[in-house]
DSSP file (Angstrom, degrees, kcal/mol; ACC not computed):
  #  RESIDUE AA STRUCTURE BP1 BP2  ACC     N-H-->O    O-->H-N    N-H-->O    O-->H-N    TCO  KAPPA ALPHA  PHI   PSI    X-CA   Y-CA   Z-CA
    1    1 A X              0   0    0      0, 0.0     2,-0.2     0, 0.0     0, 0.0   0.000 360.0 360.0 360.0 158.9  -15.0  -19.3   10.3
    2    2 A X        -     0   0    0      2,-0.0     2,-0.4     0, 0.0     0, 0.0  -0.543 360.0-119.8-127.7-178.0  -17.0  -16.8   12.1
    3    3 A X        -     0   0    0     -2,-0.2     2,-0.5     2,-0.0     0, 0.0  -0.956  21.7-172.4-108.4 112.9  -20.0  -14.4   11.0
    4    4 A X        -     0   0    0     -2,-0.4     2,-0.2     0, 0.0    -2,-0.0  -0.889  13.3-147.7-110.8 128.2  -19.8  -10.6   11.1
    5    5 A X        -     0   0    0     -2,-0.5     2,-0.3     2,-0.0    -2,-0.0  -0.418  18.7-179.4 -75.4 171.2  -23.0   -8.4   10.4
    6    6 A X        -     0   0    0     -2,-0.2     2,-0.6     2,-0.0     0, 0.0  -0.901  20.9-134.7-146.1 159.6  -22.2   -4.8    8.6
    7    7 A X        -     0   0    0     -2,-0.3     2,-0.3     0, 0.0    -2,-0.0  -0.956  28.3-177.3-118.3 129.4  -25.1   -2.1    7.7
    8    8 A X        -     0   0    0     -2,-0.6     2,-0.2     0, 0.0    -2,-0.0  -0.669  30.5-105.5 -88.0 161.1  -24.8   -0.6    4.4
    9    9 A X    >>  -     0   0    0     -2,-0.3     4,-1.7     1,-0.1     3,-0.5  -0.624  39.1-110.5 -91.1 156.6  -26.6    1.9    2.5
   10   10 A X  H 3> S+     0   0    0      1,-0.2     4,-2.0    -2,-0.2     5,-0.2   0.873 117.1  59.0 -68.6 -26.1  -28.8    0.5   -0.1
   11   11 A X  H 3> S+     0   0    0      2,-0.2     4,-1.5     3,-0.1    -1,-0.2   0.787 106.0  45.4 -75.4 -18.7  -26.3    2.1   -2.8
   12   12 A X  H <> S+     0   0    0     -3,-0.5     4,-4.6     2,-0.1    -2,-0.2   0.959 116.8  45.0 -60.0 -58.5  -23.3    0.2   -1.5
   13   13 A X  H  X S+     0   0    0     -4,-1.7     4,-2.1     1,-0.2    -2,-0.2   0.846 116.9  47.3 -35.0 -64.7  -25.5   -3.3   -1.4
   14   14 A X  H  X S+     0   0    0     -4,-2.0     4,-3.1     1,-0.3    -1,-0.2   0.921 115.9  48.3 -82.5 -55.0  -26.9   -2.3   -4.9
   15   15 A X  H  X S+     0   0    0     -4,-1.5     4,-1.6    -5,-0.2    -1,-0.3   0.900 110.6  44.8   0.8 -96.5  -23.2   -1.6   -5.8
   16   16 A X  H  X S+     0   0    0     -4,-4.6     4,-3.3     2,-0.1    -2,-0.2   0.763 108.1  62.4 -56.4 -27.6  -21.5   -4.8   -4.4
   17   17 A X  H  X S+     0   0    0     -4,-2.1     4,-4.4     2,-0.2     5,-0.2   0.910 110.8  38.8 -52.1 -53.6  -24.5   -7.0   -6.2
   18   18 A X  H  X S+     0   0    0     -4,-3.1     4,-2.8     2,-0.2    -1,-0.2   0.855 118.2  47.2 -84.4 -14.3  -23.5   -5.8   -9.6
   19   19 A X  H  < S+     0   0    0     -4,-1.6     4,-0.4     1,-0.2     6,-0.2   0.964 115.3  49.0 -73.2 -44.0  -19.5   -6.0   -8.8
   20   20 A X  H ><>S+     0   0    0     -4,-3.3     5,-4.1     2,-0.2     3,-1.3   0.971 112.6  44.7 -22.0 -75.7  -20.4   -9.3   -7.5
   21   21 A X  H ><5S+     0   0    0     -4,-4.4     3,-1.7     1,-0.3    -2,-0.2   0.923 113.3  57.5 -53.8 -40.8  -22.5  -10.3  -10.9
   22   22 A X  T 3<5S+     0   0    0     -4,-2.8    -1,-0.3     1,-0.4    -2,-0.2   0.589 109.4  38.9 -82.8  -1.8  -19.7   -8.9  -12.9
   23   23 A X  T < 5S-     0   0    0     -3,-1.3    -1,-0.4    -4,-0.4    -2,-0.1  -0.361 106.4-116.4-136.3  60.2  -17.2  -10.8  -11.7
   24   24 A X  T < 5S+     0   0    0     -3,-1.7     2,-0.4     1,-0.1    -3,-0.2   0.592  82.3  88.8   9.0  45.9  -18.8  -14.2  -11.3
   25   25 A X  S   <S-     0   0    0     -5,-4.1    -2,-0.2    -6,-0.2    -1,-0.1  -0.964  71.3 -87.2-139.1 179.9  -18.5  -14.4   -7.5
   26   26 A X     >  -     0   0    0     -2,-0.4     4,-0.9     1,-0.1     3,-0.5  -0.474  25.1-115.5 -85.0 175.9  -20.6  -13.4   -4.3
   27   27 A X  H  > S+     0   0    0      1,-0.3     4,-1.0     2,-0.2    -1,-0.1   0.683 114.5  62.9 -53.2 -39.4  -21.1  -10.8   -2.2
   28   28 A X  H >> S+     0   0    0      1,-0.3     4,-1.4     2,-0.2     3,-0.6   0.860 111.4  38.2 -94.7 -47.3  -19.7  -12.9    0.6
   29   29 A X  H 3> S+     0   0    0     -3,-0.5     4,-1.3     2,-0.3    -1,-0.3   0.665 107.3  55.7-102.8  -7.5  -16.2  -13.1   -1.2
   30   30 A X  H 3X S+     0   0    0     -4,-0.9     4,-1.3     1,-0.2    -1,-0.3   0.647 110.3  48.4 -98.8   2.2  -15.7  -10.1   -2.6
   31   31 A X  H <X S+     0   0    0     -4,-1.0     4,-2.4    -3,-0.6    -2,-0.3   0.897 111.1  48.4 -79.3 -23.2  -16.1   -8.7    0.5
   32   32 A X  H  X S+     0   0    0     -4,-1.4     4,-1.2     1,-0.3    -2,-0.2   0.650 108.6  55.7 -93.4 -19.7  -13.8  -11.1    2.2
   33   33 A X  H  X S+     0   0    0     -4,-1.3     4,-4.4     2,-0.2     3,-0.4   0.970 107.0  54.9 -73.0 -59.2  -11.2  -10.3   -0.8
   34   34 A X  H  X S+     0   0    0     -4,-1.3     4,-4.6     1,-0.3    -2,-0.2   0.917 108.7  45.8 -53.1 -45.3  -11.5   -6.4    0.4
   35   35 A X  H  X S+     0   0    0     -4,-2.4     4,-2.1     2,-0.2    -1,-0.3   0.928 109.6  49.9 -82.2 -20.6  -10.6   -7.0    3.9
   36   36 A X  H >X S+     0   0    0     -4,-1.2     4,-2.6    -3,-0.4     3,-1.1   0.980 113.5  53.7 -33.8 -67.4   -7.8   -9.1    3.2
   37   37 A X  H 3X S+     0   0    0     -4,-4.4     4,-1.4     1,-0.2    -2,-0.2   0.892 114.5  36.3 -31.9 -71.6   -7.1   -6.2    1.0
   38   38 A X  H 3X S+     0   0    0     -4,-4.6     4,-1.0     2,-0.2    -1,-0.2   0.734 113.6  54.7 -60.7 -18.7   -7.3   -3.9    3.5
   39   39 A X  H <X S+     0   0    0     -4,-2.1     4,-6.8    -3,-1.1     5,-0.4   0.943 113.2  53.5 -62.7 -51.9   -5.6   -6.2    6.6
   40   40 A X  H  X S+     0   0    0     -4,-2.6     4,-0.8     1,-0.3    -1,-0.2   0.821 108.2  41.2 -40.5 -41.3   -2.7   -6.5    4.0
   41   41 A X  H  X S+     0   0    0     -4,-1.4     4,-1.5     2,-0.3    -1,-0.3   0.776 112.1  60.1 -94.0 -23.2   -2.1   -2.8    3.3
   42   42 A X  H >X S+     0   0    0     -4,-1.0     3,-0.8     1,-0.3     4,-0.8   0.941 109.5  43.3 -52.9 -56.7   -2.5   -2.2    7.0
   43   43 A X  H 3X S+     0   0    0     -4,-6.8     4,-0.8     1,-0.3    -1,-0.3   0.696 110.0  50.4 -88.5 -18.3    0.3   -4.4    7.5
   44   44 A X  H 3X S+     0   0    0     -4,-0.8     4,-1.8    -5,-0.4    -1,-0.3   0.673 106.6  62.6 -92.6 -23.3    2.5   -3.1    4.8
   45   45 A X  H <X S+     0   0    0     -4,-1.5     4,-1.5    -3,-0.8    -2,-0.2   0.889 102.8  46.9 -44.1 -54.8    1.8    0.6    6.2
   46   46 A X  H  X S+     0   0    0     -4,-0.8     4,-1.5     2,-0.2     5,-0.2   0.602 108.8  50.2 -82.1  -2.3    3.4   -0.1    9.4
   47   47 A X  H  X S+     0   0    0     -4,-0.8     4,-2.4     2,-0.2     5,-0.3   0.997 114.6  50.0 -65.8 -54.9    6.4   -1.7    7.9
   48   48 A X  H  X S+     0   0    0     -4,-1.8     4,-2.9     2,-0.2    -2,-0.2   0.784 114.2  44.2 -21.3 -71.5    6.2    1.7    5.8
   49   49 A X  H  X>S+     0   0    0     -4,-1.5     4,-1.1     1,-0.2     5,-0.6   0.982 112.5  50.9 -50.9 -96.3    6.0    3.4    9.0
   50   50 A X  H  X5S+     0   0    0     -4,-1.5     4,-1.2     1,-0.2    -2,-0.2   0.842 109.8  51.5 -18.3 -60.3    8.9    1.2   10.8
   51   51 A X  H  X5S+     0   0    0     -4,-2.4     4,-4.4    -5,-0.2    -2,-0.2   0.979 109.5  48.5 -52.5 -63.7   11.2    1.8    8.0
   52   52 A X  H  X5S+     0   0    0     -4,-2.9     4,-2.4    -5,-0.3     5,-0.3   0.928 110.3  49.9 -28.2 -85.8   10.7    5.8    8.1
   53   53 A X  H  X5S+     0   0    0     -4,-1.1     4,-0.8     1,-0.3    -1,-0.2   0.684 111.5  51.3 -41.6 -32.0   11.1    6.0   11.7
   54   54 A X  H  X<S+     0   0    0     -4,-1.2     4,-1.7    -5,-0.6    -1,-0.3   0.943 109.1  53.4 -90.3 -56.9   14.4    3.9   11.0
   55   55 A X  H  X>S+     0   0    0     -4,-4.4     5,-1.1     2,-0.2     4,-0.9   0.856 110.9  40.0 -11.9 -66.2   15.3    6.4    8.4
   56   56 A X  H  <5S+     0   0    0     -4,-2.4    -1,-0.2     1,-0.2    -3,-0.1   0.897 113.3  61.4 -58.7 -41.0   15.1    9.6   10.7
   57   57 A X  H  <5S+     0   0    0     -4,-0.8    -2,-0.2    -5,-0.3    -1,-0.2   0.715 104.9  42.1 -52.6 -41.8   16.7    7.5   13.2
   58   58 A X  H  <5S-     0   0    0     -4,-1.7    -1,-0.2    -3,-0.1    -2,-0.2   0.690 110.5-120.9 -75.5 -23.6   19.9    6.9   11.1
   59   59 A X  T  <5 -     0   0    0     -4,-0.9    -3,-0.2    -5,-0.3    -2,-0.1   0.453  40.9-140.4 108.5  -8.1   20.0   10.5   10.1
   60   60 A X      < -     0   0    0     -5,-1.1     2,-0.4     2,-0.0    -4,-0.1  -0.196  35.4 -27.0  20.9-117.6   19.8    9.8    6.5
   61   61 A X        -     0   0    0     -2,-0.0     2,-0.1     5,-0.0     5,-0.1  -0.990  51.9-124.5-114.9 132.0   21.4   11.4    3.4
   62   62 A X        -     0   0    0     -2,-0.4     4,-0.4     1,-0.2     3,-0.3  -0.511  29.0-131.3 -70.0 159.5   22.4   14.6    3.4
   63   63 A X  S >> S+     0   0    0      1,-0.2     4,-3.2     2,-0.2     3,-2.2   0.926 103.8  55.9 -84.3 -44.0   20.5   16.0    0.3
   64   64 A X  H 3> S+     0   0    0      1,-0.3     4,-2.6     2,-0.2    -1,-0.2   0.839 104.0  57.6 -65.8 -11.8   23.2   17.8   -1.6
   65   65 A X  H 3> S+     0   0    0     -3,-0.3     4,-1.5     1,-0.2    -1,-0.3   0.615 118.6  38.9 -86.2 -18.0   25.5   14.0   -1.7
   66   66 A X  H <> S+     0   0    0     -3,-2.2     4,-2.6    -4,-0.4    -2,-0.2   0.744 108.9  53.8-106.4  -5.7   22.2   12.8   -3.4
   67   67 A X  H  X S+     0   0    0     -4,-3.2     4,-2.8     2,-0.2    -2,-0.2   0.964 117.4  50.5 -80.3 -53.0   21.5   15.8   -5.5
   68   68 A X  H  X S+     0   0    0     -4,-2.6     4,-3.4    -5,-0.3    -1,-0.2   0.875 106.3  44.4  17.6-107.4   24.9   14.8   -6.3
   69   69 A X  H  X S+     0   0    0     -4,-1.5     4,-1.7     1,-0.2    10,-0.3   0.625 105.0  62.0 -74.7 -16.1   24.7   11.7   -7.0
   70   70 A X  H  X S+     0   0    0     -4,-2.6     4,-0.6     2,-0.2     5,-0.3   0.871 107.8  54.3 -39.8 -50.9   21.4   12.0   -9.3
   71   71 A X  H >X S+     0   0    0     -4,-2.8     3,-3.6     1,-0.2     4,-1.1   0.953  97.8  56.5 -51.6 -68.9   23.5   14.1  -11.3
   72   72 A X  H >X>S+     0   0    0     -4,-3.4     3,-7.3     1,-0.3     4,-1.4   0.946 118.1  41.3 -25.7 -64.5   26.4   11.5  -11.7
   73   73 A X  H 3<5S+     0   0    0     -4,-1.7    -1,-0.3     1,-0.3    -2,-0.2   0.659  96.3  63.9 -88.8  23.0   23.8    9.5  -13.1
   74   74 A X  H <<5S+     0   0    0     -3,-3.6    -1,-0.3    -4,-0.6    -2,-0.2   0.501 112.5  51.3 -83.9 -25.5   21.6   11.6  -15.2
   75   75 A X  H <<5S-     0   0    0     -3,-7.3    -2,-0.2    -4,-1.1    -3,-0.1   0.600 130.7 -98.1-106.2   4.3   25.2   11.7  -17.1
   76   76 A X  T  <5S+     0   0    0     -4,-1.4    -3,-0.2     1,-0.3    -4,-0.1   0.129  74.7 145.3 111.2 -34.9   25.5    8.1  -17.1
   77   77 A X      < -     0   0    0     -5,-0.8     2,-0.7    -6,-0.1    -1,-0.3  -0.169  35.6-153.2 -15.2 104.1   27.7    7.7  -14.2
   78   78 A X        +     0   0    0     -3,-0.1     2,-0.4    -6,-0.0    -1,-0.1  -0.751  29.4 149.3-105.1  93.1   26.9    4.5  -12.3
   79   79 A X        -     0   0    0     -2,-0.7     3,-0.1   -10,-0.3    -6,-0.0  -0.894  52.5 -93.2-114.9 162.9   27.7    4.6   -8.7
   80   80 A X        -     0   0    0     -2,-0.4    -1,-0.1     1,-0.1     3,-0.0   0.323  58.6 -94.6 -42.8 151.3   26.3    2.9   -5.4
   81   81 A X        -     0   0    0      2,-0.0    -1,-0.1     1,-0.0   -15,-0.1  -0.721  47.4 -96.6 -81.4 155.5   23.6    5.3   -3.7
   82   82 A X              0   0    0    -17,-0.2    -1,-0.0     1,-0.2   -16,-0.0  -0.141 360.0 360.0 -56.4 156.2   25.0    7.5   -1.0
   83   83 A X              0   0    0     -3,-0.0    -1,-0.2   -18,-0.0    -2,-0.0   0.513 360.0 360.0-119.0 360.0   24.5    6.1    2.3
């Protein structure tokens, strides 16, 4: 394990203290919970991102075969999605 300093404003600090207290842990882990937090959704972005870009890439659906196919099933209809 490594150490990184950070600067804060004294209203973040004062912040994290009581988010800390209020959730019986430290400072030290609920930041460590938030960058996890944030590595995590970073990484779930570019898959977001990948997928899109594989999307445009296929061409997609034309809109009126899903406007379509909403319909179908607004009426009860059950078929596959368009591809």
């Amino acid at each position: 394990m490594t150490t990184l300093s950070v600067e804060i404003d004294d209203a973040t600090r004062t912040a994290l203290d009581a988010l800390a207290h209020a959730r019986h842990q430290t400072v030290d882990v609920l930041v460590n919970l938030a960058i996890e937090s944030l590595l995590i959704q970073d990484v779930e972005y570019q898959e977001d991102d990948r997928r899109w870009a594989e999307y445009l890439a296929s061409g997609g659906v034309e809109s009126t075969r899903v406007l379509d196919w909403l319909d179908k099933r607004s009426r009860g209809e059950r078929q596959p999605c368009p591809q």
